[in-house]
C-alpha positions, 0 to 999 in steps of 0.5 A, spaced: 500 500 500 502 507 498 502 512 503 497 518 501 498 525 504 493 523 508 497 518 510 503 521 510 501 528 515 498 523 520 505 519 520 510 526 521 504 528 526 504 522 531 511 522 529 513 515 526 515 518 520 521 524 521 522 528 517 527 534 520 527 540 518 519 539 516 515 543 510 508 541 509 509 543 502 513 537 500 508 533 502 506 532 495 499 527 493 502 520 494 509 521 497 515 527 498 519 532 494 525 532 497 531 538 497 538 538 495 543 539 502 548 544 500 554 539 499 557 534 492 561 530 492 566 530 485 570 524 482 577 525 481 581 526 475 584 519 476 586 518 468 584 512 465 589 508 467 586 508 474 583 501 476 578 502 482 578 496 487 571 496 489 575 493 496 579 497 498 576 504 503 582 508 501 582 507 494 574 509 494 575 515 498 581 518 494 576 517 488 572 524 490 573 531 492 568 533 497 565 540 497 561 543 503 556 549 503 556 551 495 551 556 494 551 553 486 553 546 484 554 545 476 555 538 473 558 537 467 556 533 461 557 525 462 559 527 469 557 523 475 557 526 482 553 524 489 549 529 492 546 530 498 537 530 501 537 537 505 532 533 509 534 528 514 529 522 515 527 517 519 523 511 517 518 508 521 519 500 522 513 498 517 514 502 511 520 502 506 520 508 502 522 509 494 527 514 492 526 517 484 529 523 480 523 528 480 521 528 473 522 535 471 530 534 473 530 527 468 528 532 462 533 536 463 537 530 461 539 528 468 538 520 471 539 518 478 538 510 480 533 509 484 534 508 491 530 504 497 529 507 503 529 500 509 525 500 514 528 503 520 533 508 516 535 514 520 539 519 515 540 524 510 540 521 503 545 520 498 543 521 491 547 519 485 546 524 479 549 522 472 548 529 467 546 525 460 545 532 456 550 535 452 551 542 457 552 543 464 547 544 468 547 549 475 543 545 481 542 550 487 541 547 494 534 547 496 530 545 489 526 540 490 530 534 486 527 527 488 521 524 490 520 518 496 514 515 496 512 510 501 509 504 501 507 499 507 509 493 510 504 487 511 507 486 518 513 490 522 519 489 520 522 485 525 530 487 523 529 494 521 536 497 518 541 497 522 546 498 516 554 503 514 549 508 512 545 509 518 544 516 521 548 518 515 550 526 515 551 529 508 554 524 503 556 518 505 562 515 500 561 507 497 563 503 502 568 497 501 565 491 498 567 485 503 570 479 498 568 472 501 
């Protein structure tokens, strides 16, 4: 079942759904818009012959160029950047929630993966934005970039998520893949 406004205002009201800092104007018909913190995360120029183990934290985080409070964002064209949700959320334990790019910011030539919020996952969200257009495009902290919606589970969830991006704050890099 998704989650309607209705359902949403209740939910932020009896405080089961946290939303801070909270504007009931991103409570849209079936979900929230979601605003842009004001931080990015570049990659770095590595050159091509830069080979990335997926293992290796070091290496991950030598891979990006983290900038804090930016009045403007611009990315390149083809470029790949991680952003940063202005809101921090946390989910109650019988709701997941799915991540999207608002579609006006999809016909500007931007994508973004989708991403699933877990049951129980307390944080700011970080978003991993691609610009396919042909020309740089300038993002402002505060726009309504994404947009989650809700849906509830049949029953709570007995193991909420307890995962490296817990109660994350700005943007949190890759996390080393353990191999078995």
């Amino acid at each position: 079942m998704i989650l309607s406004d209705f359902d949403l205002e209740n939910a932020i009201r009896h405080k089961r759904l946290v939303v801070k800092p909270f504007d009931k104007r991103i409570i849209k018909e079936n979900g929230l818009d979601l605003r842009l913190a004001d931080d990015i995360a570049y990659h770095k120029e590595l050159g091509s012959n830069f080979i990335l183990d997926p293992s290796d934290k070091k290496k991950i985080d030598a891979c990006f160029r983290y900038l804090r409070k930016q009045k403007s964002m611009v990315l390149r064209p083809h470029e790949q950047v991680l952003l940063s949700t202005y809101e921090y959320i946390k989910m109650p334990d019988d709701a997941i929630g799915f991540v999207e790019l608002r579609s006006t910011w999809g016909r500007h030539g931007l994508s973004m993966p989708p991403t699933i919020i877990d049951a129980g996952f307390e944080g700011n969200i970080t978003l991993e934005v691609v610009n396919n257009a042909p020309y740089s495009i300038m993002l402002k902290p505060k726009l309504r970039f994404a947009h989650i919606i809700f849906a509830k589970t049949s029953n709570r969830v007995k193991k909420t998520y307890s995962g490296l991006y817990m109660r994350q704050r700005g943007i949190r890099f890759p996390h080393a893949e353990k191999v078995d």
